[in-house]
N, C-alpha and C positions, 0 to 999 in steps of 0.2 A: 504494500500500500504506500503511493506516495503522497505527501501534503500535495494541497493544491497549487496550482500554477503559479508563478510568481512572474513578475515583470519589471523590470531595471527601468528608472525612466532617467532620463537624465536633465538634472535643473540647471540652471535657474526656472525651468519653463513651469508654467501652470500648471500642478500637479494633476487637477480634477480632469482638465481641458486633455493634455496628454491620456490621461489613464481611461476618459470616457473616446477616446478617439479608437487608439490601441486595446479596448474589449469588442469595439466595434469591428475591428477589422478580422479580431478574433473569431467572431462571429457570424463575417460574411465569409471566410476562407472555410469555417465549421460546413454549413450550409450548402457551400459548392462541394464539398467532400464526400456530405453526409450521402448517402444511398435513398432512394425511396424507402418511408416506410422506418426511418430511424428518428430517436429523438435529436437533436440539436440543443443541446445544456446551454443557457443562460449563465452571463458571470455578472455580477451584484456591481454596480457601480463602482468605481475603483477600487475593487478588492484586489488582495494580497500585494501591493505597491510598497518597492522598496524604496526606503528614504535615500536616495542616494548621491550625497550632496559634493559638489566638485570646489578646490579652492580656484578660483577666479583669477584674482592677480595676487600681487607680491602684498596689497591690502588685506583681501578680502580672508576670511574663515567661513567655517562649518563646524558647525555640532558636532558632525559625524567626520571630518576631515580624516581624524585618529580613531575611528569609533572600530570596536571590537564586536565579532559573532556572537549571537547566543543570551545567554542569562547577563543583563547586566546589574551591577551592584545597586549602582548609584541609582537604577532607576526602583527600586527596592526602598531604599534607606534615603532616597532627597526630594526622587519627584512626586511621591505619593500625598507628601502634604502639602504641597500648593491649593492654597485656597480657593474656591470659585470664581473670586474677583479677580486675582491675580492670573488666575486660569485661562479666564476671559480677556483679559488684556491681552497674555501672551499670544493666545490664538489669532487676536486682531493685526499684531507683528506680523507676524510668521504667515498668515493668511495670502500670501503671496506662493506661499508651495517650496519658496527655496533656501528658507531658514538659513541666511548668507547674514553677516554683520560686515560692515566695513568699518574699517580704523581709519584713523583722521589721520596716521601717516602711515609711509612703512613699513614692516616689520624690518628690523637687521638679521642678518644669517644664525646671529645667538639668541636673539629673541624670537626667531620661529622656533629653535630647536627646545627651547627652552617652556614655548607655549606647547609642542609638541609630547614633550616629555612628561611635563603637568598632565597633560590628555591623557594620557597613558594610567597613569598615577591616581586620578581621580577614578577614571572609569576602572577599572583592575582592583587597586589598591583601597578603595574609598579615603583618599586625599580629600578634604572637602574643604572650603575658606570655613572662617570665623563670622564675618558679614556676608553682606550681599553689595553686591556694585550697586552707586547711586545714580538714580534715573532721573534725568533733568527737566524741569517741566519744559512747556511749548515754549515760552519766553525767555528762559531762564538760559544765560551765558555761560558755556565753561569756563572757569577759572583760572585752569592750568597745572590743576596740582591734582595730584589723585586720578583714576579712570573714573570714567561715567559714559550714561549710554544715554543715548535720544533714540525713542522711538520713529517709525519714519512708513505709517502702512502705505498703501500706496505705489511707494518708489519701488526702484531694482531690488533695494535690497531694505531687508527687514529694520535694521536699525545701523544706528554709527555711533561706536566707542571711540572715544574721546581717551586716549593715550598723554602720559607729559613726555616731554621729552626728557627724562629723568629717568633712571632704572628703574623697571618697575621690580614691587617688591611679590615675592611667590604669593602672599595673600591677594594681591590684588589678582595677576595670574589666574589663583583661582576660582575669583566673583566672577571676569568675566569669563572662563571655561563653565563657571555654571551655568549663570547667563542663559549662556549659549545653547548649553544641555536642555534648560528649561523652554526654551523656543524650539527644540527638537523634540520633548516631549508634550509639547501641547498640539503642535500637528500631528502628532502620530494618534493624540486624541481624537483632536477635530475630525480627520481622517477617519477614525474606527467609528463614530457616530454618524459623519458621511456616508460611508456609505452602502448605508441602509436604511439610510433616511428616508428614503423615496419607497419602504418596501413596510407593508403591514405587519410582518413576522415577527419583527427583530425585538419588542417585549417581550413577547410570548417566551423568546428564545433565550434571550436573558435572563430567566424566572428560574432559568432550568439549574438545578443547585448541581456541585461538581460529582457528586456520585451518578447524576442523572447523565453527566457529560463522558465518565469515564466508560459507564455502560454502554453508549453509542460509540465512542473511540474503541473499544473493542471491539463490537459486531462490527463496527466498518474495517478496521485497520489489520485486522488479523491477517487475511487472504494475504497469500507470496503473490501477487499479480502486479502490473504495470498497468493495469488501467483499469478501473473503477467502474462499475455500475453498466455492465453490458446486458443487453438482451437476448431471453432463450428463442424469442422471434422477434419478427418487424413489425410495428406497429400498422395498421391498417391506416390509409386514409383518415378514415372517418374518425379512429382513434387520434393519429395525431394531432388531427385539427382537435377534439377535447383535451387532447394534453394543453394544447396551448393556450386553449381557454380556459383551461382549470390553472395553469401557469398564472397566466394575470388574474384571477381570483385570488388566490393564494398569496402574489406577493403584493396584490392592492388592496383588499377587502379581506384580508387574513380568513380568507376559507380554507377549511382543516376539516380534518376528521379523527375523530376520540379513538378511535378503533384502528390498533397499533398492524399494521405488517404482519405478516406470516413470516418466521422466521425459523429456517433451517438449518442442518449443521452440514450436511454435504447433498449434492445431487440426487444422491438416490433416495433420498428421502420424500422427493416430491412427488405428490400424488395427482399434480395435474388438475386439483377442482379447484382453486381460487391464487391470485398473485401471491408468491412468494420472493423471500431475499434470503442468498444463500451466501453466508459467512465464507465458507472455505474456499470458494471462487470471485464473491465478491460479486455476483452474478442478479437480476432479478427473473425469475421464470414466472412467466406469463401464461396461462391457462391456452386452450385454441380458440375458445371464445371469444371474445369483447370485453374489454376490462369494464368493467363496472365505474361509475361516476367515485363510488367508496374508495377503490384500489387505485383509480388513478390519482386522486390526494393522497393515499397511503405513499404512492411510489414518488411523486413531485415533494411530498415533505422528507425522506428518506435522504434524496439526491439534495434540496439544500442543507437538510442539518450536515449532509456528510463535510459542506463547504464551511460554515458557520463554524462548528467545533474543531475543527484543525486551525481555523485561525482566533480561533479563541483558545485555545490551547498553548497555543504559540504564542500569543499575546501576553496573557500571563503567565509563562516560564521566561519571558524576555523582562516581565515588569519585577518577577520575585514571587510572584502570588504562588509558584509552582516552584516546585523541585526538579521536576521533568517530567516527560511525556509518561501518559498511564499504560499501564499493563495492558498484553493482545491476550486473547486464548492463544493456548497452546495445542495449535492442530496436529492432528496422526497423518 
């Protein structure tokens, strides 16, 4: 079983604008591929999008410039308590998609290496400052002394840190490598509430506590296969076109059904009278009949939770909520 797709976008560009262009394209190359008589899977508004931020010029940073794989610390132990208002502000920054800060001068060859190795340090080690960088109002003049940030939504880039021409000192260092972090944490928010925004499901889905999430992580994830979610036949015409109006049911008017899947442990177990999903292939078997109005939300909610929970899962093993990914069955 693989997580779901992922896609590198590369910024400064408009994160949403790129990732709603690039599902589309996803989706008209699915379509030309797809055979008569096959579903064609739907992908959620900018889902799975990597933040993947580039330095710019000899000014410019990133959040993620030094940023590491996987479980990170800092976002465990600093981003989790940012306040709503603070939240909201940062979002308003960063809402440009490219979470870039520019410096009011240069960096010199020691002071990159020097902001580089703090990067490391924080995120890794949990190096963290003592304060926070002071943010200057809309009028208010830098001084000269000390860093400070101006916000700047809008413009190319998110804001501009104001540097003295003075060494700076490691605490400073690391207000603004927080900073920074905190504008890369509030897009990946705004981001995970994007985009599903546009879809009826995404409460429902959220309600679901993590024992509820590890039981679906292992009926999906256990199968040794490379592709997810195949059909024992081809959908009919007539079928298809209800799948895809039970599809926009579903993800606008959050139509569902209470009444869970058939679920079985290997092939031979099916008996051919009503839709089934079979763990050990990963498979759904569909009766020779017509799927029922019942079974075709059985099988359209199956195919999104299986999307949902891997990137929720991933989501909080990267924020700390998790340890790591949960347990598969252990198949014969």
């Amino acid at each position: 079983m693989r997580p779901m797709n992922e896609i590198e976008i590369e910024l400064p560009q408009i994160v949403l604008d790129r990732a709603d262009a690039a599902y589309a394209q996803i989706r008209q190359q699915a379509a030309q591929e797809s055979p008569a008589g096959r579903r064609v899977r739907s992908f959620p508004r900018a889902a799975g999008i990597l933040l993947a931020v580039v330095i710019l010029s000899a000014t410019a940073v990133s959040a993620a410039a030094v940023g590491i794989v996987g479980y990170r610390r800092y976002m465990a132990e600093r981003m989790t308590d940012i306040g709503t208002e603070e939240l909201g502000h940062l979002e308003m920054v960063a809402e440009q998609g490219n979470v870039t800060a520019e410096f009011s001068r240069e960096l010199t060859a020691r002071e990159r290496s020097i902001y580089e190795q703090l990067t490391r340090e924080y995120e890794a080690n949990g190096k963290y400052p003592v304060g926070q960088i002071r943010e200057l109002a809309e009028d208010e003049n830098y001084s000269g002394t000390g860093v400070a940030v101006r916000s700047t939504p809008g413009e190319e880039y998110g804001c501009l840190i104001y540097l003295p021409d003075t060494v700076l000192t490691e605490e400073e260092w690391l207000e603004i490598i927080e900073y920074l972090h905190k504008l890369d944490y509030s897009l990946r928010e705004k981001l995970w509430q994007q985009k599903y925004s546009e879809v009826s499901y995404f409460d429902r889905y959220e309600q679901m506590t993590d024992a509820e999430i590890d039981e679906l992580y292992a009926l999906l994830a256990s199968a040794p296969v490379d592709v997810w979610g195949t059909d024992s036949r081809n959908l009919t015409a007539e079928e298809q076109s209800r799948y895809e109006q039970w599809t926009e049911k579903y993800e606008v008017e959050n139509a569902y059904t209470e009444s869970p899947i058939k679920v079985i442990t290997d092939p031979e177990e099916y008996d051919g009278q009503e839709l089934a999903y079979c763990i050990s292939d990963a498979r759904f078997y569909e009766p020779e009949r017509e799927l029922t109005d019942e079974e075709m939300l059985q099988l359209i909610d199956l195919e999104h939770k299986n999307q949902y929970i891997f990137e929720r899962i991933d989501r909080e093993i990267e924020c700390g909520k998790r340890a790591g990914w949960p347990q598969t069955y252990h198949l014969q």
